[in-house]
C-alpha positions in Angstrom: 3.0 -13.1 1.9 5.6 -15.5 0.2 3.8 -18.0 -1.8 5.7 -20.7 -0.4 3.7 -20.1 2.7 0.5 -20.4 1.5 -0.2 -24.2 1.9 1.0 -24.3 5.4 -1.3 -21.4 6.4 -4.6 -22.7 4.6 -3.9 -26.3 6.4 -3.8 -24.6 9.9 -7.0 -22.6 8.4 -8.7 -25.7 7.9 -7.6 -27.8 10.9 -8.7 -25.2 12.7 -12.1 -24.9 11.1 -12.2 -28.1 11.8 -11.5 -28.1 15.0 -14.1 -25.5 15.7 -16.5 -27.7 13.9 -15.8 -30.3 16.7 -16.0 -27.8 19.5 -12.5 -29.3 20.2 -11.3 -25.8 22.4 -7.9 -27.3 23.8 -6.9 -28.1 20.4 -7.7 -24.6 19.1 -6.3 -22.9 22.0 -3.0 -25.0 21.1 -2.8 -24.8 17.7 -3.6 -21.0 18.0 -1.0 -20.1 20.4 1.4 -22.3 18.5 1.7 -19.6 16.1 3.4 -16.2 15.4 1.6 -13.3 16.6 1.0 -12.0 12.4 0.0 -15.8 11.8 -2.8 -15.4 14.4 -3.9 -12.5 12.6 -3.7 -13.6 9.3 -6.4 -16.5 10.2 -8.5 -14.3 12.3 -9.0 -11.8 9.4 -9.7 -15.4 7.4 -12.3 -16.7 9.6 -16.4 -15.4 9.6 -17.3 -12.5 12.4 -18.8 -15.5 15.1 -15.8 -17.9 14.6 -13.3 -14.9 15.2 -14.9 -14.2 18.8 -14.4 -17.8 19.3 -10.9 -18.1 18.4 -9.7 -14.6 19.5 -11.0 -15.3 23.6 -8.5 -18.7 23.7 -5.6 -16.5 22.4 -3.2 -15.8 25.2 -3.1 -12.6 26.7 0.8 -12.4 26.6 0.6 -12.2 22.8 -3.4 -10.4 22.1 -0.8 -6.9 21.8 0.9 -8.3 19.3 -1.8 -10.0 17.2 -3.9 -6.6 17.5 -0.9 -4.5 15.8 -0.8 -7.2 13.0 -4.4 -7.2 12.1 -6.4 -4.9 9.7 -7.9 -1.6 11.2 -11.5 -2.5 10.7 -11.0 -6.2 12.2 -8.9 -4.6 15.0 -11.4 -2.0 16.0 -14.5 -4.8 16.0 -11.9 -6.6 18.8 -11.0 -3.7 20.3 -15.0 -2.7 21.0 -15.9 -5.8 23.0 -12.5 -6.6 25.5 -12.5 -4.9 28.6 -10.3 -1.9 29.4 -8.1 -3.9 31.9 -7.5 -6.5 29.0 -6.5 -3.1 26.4 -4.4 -1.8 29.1 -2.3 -5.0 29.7 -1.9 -6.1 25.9 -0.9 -2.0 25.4 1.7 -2.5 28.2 3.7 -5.6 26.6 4.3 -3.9 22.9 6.8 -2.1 21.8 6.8 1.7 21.7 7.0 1.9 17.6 4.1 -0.9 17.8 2.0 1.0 20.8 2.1 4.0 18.8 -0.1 2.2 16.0 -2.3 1.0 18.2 -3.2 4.0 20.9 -5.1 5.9 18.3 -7.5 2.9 18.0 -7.6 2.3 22.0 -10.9 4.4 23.8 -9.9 7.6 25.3 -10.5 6.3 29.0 -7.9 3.0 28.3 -5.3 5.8 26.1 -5.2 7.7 29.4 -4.2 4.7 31.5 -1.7 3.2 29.4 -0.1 6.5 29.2 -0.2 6.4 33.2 0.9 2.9 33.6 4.1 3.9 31.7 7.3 6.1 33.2 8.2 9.4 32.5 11.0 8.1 30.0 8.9 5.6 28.0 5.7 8.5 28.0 8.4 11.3 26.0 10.0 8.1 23.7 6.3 7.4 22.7 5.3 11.1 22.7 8.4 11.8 20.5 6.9 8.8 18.0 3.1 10.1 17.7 4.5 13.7 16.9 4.9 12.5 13.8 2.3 11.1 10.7 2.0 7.9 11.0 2.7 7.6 7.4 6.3 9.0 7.8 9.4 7.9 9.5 8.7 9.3 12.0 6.3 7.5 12.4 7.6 4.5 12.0 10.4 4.7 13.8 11.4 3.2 17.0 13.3 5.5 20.1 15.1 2.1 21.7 18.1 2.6 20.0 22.2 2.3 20.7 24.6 5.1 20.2 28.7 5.0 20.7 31.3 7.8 20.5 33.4 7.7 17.5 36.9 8.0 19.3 36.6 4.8 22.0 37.8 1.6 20.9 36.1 -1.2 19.4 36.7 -2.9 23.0 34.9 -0.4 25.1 32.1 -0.6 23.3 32.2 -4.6 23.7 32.6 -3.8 27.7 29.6 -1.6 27.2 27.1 -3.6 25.5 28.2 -7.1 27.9 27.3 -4.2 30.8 23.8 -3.2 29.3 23.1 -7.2 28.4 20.9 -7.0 25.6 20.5 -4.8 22.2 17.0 -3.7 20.6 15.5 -6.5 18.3 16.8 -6.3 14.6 19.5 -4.8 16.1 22.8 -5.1 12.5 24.5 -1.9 13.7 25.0 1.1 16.4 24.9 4.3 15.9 27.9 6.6 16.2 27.1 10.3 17.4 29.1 13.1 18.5 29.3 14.9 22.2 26.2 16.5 21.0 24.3 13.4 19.6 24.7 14.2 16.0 24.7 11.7 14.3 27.7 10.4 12.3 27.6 7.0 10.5 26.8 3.3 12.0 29.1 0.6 13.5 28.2 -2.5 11.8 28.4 -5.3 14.5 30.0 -7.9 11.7 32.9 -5.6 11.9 32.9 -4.8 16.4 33.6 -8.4 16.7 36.3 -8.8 13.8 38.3 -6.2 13.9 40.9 -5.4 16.1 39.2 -4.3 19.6 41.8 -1.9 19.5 40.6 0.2 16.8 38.4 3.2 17.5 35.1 3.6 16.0 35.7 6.3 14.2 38.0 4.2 12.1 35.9 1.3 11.1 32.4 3.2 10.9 30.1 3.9 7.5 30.0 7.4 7.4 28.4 7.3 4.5 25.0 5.3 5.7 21.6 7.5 5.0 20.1 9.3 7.7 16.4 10.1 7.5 14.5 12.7 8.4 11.3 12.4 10.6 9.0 13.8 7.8 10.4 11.9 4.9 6.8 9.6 3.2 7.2 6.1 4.4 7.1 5.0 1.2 10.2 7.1 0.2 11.6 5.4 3.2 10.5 1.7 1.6 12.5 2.8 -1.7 15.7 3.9 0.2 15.8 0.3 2.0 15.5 -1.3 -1.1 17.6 0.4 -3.0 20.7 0.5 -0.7 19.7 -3.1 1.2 19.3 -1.3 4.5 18.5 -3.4 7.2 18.1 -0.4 9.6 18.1 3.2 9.2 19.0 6.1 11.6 16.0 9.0 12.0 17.7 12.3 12.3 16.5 15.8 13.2 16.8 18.7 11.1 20.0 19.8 13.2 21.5 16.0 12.8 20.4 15.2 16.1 19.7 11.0 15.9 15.9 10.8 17.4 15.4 7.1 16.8 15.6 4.2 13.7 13.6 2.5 11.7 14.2 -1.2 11.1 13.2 -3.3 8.2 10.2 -5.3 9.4 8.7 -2.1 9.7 9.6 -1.3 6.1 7.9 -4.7 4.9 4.6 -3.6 6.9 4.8 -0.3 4.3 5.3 -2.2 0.9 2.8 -4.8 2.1 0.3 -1.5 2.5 1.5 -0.5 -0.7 1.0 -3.2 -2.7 -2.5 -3.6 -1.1 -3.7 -0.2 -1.4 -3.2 0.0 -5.4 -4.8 -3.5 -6.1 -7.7 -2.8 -3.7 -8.3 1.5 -4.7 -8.3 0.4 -8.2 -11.6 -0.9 -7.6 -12.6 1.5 -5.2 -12.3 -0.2 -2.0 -10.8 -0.2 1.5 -7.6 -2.3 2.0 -8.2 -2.2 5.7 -12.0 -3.7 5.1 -12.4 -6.6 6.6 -13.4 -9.2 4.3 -15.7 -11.2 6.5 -17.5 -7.7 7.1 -21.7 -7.8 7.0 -23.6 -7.6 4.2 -25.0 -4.0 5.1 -21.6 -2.5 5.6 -19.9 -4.2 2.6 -23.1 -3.3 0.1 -22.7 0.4 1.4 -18.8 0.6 0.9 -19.4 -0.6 -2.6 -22.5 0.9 -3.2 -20.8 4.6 -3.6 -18.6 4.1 -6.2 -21.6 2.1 -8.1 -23.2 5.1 -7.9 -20.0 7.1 -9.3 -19.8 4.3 -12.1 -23.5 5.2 -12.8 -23.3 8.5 -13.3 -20.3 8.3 -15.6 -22.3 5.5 -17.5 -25.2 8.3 -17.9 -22.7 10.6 -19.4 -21.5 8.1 -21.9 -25.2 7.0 -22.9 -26.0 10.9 -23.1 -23.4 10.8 -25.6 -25.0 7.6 -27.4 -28.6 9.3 -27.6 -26.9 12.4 -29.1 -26.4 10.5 -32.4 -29.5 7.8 -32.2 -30.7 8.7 -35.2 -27.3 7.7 -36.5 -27.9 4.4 -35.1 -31.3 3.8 -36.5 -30.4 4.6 -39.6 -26.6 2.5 -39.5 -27.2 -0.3 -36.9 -23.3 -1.5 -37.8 -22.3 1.1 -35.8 -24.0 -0.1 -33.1 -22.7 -3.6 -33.5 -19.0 -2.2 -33.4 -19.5 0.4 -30.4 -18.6 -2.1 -27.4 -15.4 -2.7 -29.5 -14.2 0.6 -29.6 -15.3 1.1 -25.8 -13.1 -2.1 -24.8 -9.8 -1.6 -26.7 -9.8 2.1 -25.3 -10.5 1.3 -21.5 -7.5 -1.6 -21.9 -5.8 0.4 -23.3 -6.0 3.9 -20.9 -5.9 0.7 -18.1 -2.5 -0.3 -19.3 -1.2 3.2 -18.9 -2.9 4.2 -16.0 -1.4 1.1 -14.3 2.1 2.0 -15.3 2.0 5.6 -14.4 0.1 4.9 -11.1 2.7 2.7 -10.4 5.7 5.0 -10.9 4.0 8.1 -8.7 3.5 5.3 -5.9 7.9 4.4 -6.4 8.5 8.3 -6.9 10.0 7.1 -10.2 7.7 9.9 -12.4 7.4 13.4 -11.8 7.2 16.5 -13.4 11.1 16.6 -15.4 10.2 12.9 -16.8 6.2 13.7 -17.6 6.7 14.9 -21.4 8.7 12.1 -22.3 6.4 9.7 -20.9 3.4 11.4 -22.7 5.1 11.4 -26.1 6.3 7.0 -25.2 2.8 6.4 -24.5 1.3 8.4 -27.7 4.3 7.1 -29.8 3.1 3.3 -28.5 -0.7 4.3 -29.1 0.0 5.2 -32.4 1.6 1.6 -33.0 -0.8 -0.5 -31.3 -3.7 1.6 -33.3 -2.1 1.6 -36.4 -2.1 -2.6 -35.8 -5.3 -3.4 -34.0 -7.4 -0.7 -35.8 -6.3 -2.2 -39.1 -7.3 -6.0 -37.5 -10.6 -4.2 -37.1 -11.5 -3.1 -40.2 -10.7 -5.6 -42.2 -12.9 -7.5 -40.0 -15.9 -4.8 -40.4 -15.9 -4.9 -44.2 -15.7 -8.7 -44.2 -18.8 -8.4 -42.1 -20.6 -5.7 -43.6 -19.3 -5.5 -47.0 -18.8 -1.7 -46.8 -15.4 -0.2 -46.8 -17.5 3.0 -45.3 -17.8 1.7 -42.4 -14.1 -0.3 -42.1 -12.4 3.3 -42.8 -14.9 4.8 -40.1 -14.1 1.9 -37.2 -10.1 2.4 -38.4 -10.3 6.2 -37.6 -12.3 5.8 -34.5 -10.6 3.3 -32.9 -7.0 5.4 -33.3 -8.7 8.6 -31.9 -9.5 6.3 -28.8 -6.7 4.7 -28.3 -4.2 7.8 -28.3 -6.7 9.4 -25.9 -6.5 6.3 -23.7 -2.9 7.0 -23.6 -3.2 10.7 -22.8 -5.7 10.0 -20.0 -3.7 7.4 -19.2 -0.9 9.7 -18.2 -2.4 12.9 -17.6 -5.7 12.0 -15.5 -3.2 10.6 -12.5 -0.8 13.5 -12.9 -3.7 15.9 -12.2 -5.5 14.1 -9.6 -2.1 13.9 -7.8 -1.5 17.7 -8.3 -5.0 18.2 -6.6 -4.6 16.0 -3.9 -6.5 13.1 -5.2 -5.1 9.7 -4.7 -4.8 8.2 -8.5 -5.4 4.8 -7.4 -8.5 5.5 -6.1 -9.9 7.8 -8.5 -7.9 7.2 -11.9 -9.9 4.2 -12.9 -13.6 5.9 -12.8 -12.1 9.2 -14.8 -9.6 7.2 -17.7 -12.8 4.8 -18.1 -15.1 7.7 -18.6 -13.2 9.6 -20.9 -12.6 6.3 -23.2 -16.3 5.7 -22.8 -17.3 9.1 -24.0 -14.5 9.7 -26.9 -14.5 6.3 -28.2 -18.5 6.5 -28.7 -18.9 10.3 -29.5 -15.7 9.4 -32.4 -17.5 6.3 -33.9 -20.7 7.8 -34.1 -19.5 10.9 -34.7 -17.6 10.3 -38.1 -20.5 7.4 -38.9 -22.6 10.7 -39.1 -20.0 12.2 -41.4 -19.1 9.4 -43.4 -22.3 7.5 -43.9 -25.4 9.9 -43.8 
């Protein structure tokens, strides 16, 4: 959300906590249903589970489809399980079919059945056409309410047309142009139907050139293609050209909002359709497994540790100086991981760019090491008057750093070749491997060097 909004969200947050404080329900009721649908949901998923309930019965009817699509899944399902299957079925009934498709899955199996026989033949295949797909693709996404025009009538028959048909889907910038056999052909921008001569035929003032998109293609590729060309809509296209539907750009901004939360909330391990007002229970369980992944990758590292404790009794320098090689190695493998995460997320690194990546972020270890390792030990034989143990630090802290920047960049290519989202996993594996090489090297060439 744009900071700029911010401040007017958290004062209708708190005027509405404080209305609830008051038991003042008219003045929720209006200042809730004074707000846009995602507004509603954004302070629902802001508000604990027995002020929700509250706030969520004195929200209009009319709008409760809408404000379910926006929320998270986990607040959304807790909603879901307590209204009553005539109140699903009539807040199903007023979305749109792109926005019904997210919801149905969530809907009991009794209430899916009746929406699907409350709607008409038509609207049933547009909507089955829509949950063919992943829900994660653009297929997906897109919507099957959309407006196609021959390329050889005028620019004044279509004008006839549309004043005929009375209204155009919402975030409707352009119509699609399609042959006798609805392939698809380009888009007639409706800045240029009402300036240029009516005269003109479509085929003469259409963008041939504008992308079409096939049903399967990731949603985030999708994201990157409306980004990079400014696309405010987007035509989805079968394999034969045929035009199935489009895909506009709020529904683009719903997949780079996912985005962006998915990598800040995996890199810790958790959900970012967890409800943060969740119970203590549920959100001490969610965490709890990748404590116990942490743990276990701790015991590895301390395994390492005992390997060389007599080492430590007999050099207890080296035991001073361990959480500093430990630190500047899981920055640094944090830095890269970030970096590379980042690019498989924007499809910005694969397989041709890899090497040269690999050999940037050894080249920039090396630097960084060269600098920070000297720092070090200079420090180390201020401290402990023994240029021993400066030399040893030096050479330890360079052997961790360059394999931060090799796990860095290799752990989330792997993960990714296995099937294993980066984000979620990357952070646990880079850690551990900094962990183990940047003890096993200090103590390690300590043995060597000082014994």
């Amino acid at each position: 959300m744009n900071a700029e909004l911010h401040p007017h969200r958290q004062t209708r947050l708190e005027a509405l906590r404080d209305a609830l404080g008051q038991g003042a329900g008219r003045q929720v009721h209006r200042l809730v249903n004074s707000m846009h649908p995602a507004e509603i949901a954004s302070l629902l998923e802001s508000l604990p589970p027995a002020q929700r309930e509250v706030v969520w019965d004195l929200v209009d009817p009319e709008v409760e489809g809408d404000v379910l699509v926006e929320l998270n899944e986990e607040v959304r399902a807790d909603l879901i399980e307590d209204m009553e299957a005539e109140d699903l079925v009539a807040a199903a009934e007023s979305l749109e079919l792109d926005d019904l498709a997210d919801l149905l899955g969530d809907l009991p199996e009794h209430v899916h059945q009746q929406v699907l026989r409350s709607m008409d033949s038509r609207d049933r295949e547009r909507l089955n056409a829509v949950l063919a797909y992943q829900p994660d693709s653009a297929g997906g996404l897109m919507n099957t309410d959309t407006v196609s025009v021959r390329p050889d009538v005028t620019l004044e028959t279509v004008l006839r047309y549309l004043r005929m048909r009375g209204d155009v889907p919402d975030n409707t910038d352009s119509l699609f142009v399609v042959n006798r056999h609805d392939r698809y052909l380009g888009t007639l921008d409706l800045a240029r139907l009402l300036t240029e001569d009516p005269e003109r035929t479509v085929g003469e003032v259409m963008v041939a050139e504008a992308p079409g998109i096939t049903p399967d293609t990731p949603a985030t590729k999708v994201a990157s293609l409306f980004e990079d060309r400014d696309l405010l809509s987007a035509a989805v296209v079968d394999a034969d050209g045929r035009l199935l539907g489009r895909i506009t750009v709020d529904d683009v901004v719903d997949v780079i909002r996912d985005e962006a939360e998915h990598s800040v909330m995996s890199m810790a391990g958790l959900d970012e359709e967890a409800d943060m007002f969740a119970g203590v229970r549920q959100s001490a369980r969610r965490r709890g497994v990748w404590l116990g992944i942490n743990l276990a990758t701790a015991f590895l590292a301390a395994w390492v540790v005992g390997l060389f404790e007599s080492t430590i009794e007999e050099i207890v320098a080296l035991a001073v100086l361990m959480p500093i090689v430990a630190s500047m190695g899981g920055v640094a493998a944090t830095q890269t991981l970030t970096l590379i995460v980042r690019g498989l997320a924007l499809g910005q690194v694969e397989r041709a760019n890899a090497r040269w990546l690999l050999n940037r972020e050894f080249a920039v270890a090396m630097l960084n090491g060269v600098a920070w390792a000297t720092v070090v030990g200079v420090v180390a034989f201020l401290w402990f008057r023994s240029w021993k143990i400066a030399v040893v630090i030096f050479a330890a802290m360079m052997v961790n750093l360059v394999a931060a920047a090799l796990a860095g960049v290799l752990v989330p290519l792997a993960l990714r070749r296995f099937g294993v989202d980066p984000a979620v996993a990357g952070g646990v594996v880079v850690t551990t491997v900094t962990d183990v090489v940047g003890f096993a090297s200090l103590l390690g060439l300590g043995t060597l060097v000082l014994l």
